[in-house]
N, C-alpha and C positions, 0 to 999 in steps of 0.2 A: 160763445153764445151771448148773446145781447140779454141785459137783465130785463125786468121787468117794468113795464113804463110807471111812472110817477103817474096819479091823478091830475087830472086839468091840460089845459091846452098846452101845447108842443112849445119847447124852449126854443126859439129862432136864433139860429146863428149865424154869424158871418166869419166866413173864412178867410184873409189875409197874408199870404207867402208870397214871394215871388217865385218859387219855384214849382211852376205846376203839377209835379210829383207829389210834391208835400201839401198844396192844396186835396189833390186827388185820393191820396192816403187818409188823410186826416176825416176829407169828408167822409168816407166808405166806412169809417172806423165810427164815425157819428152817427151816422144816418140809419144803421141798422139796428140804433135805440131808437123804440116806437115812440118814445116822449120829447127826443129831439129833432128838430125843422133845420136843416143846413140850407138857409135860405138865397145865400149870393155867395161868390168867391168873387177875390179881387187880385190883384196884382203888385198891386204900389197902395202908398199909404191915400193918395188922391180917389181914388176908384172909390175904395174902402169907404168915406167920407161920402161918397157920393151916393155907393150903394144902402149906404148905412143910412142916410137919409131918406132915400125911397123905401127901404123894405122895413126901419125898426127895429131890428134884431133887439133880444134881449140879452145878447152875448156877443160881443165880437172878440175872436182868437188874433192876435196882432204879430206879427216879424216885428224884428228892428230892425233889418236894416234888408231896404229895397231899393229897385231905382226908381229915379223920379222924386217923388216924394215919399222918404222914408220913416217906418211907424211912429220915431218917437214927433216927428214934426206934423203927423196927422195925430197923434194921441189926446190932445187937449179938447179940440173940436167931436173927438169919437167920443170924449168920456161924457161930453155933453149929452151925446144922443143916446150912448147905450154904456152898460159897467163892459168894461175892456182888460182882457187876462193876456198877457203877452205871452208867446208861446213861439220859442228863439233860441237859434244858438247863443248869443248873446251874453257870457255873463259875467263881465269885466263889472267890479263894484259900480265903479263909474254911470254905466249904462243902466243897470239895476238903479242908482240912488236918482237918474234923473226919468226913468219912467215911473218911481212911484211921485216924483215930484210933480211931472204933470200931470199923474191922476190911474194910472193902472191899478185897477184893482187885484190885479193878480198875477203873477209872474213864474211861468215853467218851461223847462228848457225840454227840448229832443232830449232821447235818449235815459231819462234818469225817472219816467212816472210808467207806471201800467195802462194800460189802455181802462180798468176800474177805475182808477185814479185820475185821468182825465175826465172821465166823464162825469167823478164827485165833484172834480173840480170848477167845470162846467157849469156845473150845476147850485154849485155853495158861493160861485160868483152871483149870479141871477140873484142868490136870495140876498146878499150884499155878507156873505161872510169870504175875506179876503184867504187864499189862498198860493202858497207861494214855495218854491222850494228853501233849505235849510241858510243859504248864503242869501239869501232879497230879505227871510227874514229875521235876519242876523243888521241887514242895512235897512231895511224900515223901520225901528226900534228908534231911528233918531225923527222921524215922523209921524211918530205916535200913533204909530197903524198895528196894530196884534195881529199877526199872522201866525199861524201855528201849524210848519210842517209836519205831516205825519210819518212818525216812524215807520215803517213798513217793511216786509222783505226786500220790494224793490230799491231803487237805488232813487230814491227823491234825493238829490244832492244839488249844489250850489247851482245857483244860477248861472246859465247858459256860457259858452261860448261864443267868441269872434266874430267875424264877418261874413256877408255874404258867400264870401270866395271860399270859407270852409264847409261847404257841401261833403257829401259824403266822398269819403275816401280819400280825405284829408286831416284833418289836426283830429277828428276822433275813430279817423278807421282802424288805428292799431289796439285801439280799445274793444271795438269793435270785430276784430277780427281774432283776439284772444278768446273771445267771448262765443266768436262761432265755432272755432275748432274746438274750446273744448264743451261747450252746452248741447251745440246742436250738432256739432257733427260733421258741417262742411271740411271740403276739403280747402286748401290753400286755394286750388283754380276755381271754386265755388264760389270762395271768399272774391276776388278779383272782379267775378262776373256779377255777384250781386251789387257789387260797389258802383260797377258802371251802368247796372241798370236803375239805382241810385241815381245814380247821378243824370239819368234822362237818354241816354242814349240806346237805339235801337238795336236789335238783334245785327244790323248790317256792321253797323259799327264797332258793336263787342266785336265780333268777327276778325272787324281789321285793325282793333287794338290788342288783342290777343294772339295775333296770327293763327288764327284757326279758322274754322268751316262754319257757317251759319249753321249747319245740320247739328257741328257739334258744341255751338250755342243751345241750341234748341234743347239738346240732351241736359245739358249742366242746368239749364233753367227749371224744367221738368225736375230734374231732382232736389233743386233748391225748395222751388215748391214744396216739394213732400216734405224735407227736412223744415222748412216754416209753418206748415201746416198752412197753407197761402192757397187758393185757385185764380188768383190776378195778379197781373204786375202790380198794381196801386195796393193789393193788400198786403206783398211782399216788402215793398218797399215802405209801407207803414211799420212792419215787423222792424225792419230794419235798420229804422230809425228810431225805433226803441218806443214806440207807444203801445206796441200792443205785444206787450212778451208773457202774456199770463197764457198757457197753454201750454208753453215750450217746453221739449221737453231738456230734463237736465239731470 
């Protein structure tokens, strides 16, 4: 359930992934706080830049690493226009020490905040209090920036992972997949079938990576749902990716 909106006018935000799953998740997961505006999605760090100067956001959510032009090379120009929370697999020190260098005010990876948590965080950017998981603010500390991860149930833990290329069901699906057998309950062929619907592909194509029947796609989807507690793909695949696990059951 979506809390309750903050006073005054709606937080504007821009959305930036390259992967339009993770745009579309993320939005769904925003937009049903009555306090925040998810004003543009983009693609590349260039779009981003562009949208961000038409529409003003008070927030922009940023990737690192995209094509074309990738976040941390549009980062300097965005931190101009709006405070910028990186929000990425991404979390090789390196990459953390050079997007607080050029200007992120806040840095969270997939997978390790709650869908509360994002949306504090969201929100504690706009008012200019920097927020970051436990490893950015372990390396910000040489840039004189105070960040202060919150302890929590959840897993706020170090700064993101890798590359574009580890999408799901790659470098954190066996994490992810412990995670679903024993919390939620899927099965190993559940496990398989969320990953690629993760990862963007259609029911035709589960199909014919699985060797199985669209019909009995359809079934394994259906019950994924129930076990996430999900009615869309895009809210499945937000679950999925680790922002919105407060509900779940465990």
């Amino acid at each position: 359930m979506p809390d309750q909106a903050l006073p005054g006018p709606p937080l504007r935000v821009l959305v930036a992934d390259d992967n339009p799953v993770v745009r579309a998740g993320l939005t769904a997961l925003l937009s049903v706080h009555a306090d925040i505006d998810v004003v543009a999605e983009a693609a590349d760090g260039g779009q981003a830049l562009a949208l961000a100067t038409r529409h003003r956001p008070d927030v922009v959510l940023l990737d690192v690493r995209m094509p074309g032009t990738d976040g941390l090379t549009a980062l300097p120009e965005l931190a101009r226009v709006a405070p910028v929370m990186m929000l990425t697999y991404s979390r090789e020190p390196e990459v953390v020490t050079e997007a607080l260098r050029r200007g992120a005010s806040g840095y969270l990876v997939h997978g390790e905040f709650t869908t509360a948590e994002l949306i504090t965080a969201v929100r504690a950017v706009r008012e200019g209090r920097p927020t970051a998981t436990r490893s950015a603010a372990r390396v910000s500390s040489s840039f004189g920036v105070s960040y202060e991860p919150k302890e929590t149930s959840s897993h706020l833990q170090p700064v993101v992972s890798q590359s574009s290329m580890a999408r799901p069901g790659r470098a954190g699906s066996s994490r992810r997949r412990a995670a679903a057998w024993l919390d939620f309950g899927l099965s190993s062929r559940e496990v398989e079938v969320m990953d690629l619907i993760a990862s963007g592909m259609n029911n035709r194509q589960i199909a014919a990576a699985c060797f199985i029947s669209e019909k009995t796609v359809k079934n394994h989807i259906n019950r994924i749902f129930a076990k996430l507690h999900s009615s869309s793909r895009s809210e499945a695949i937000a679950h999925w990716l680790g922002t919105a696990r407060e509900g779940w059951g465990r």
